[in-house]
N, C-alpha and C positions, 0 to 999 in steps of 0.2 A: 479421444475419450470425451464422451459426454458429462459437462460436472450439471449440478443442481440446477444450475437457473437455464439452461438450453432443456432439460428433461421439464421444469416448469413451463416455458414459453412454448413446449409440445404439448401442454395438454391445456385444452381453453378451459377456463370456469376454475383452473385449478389456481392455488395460493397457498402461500409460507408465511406461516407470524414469524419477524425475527425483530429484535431491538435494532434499532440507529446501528449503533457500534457493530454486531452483525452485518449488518447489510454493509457497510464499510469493509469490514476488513474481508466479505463476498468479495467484491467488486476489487479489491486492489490488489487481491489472491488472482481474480480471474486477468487481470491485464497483465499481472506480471507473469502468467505463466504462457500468455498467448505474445506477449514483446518483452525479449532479454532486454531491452532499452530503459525498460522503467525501473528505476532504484527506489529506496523509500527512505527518506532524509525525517529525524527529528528526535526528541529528545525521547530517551524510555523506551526507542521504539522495538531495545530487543527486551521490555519485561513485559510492556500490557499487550501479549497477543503477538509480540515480536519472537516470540521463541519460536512457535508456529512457521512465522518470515523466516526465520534462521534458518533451521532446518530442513524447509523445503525450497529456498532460491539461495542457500549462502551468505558469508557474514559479507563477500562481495556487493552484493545487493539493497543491504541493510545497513544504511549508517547510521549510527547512533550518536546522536551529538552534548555539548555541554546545554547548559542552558545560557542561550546567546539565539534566540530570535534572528535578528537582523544577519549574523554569521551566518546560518544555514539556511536559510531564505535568499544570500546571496551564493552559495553554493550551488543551492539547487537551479540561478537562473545561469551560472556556471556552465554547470553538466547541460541544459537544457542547451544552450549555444553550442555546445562539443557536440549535439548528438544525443545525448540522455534523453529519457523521459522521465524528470524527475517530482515523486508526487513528497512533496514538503508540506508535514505534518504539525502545523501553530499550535501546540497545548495550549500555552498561553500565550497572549500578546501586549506589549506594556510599551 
């Protein structure tokens, strides 16, 4: 199935205005549905745009963490050594 951005990269001269935040959560829709490997680690991540994540890769997929930086940051280099591809999400950093 062809999503958005392969129908874009088909047509030259063509383009999509979308915010930051769109083109983000594009891009980590499109990996995770082309590599079961990639999880999405970080705080919120099932309210801002994480429901979307939920519902189409699983609460498997989706970790949602406390707010603790450094804990799920060392998670994600975790999963990454077992095999994962884990994309760990900094809201903030302190």
């Amino acid at each position: 199935m062809e999503n958005d951005a392969q129908k874009l990269a088909a047509t030259p001269g063509a383009h999509i205005q979308m915010t930051y935040f769109e083109a983000l959560v594009q891009a980590q829709m499109e990996e995770m549905d082309r590599d079961e490997r990639v999880v999405l680690i970080g705080e919120d991540t099932s309210i801002y745009g994480g429901a979307k994540f939920i519902e189409r890769f699983g609460k498997n997929r989706i970790w949602n963490t406390p707010i603790s930086e450094g804990s799920f940051t060392g998670l994600g280099i975790g999963a990454a050594i077992n095999g994962l591809r884990p994309i760990v999400d900094l809201s903030v950093s302190s």
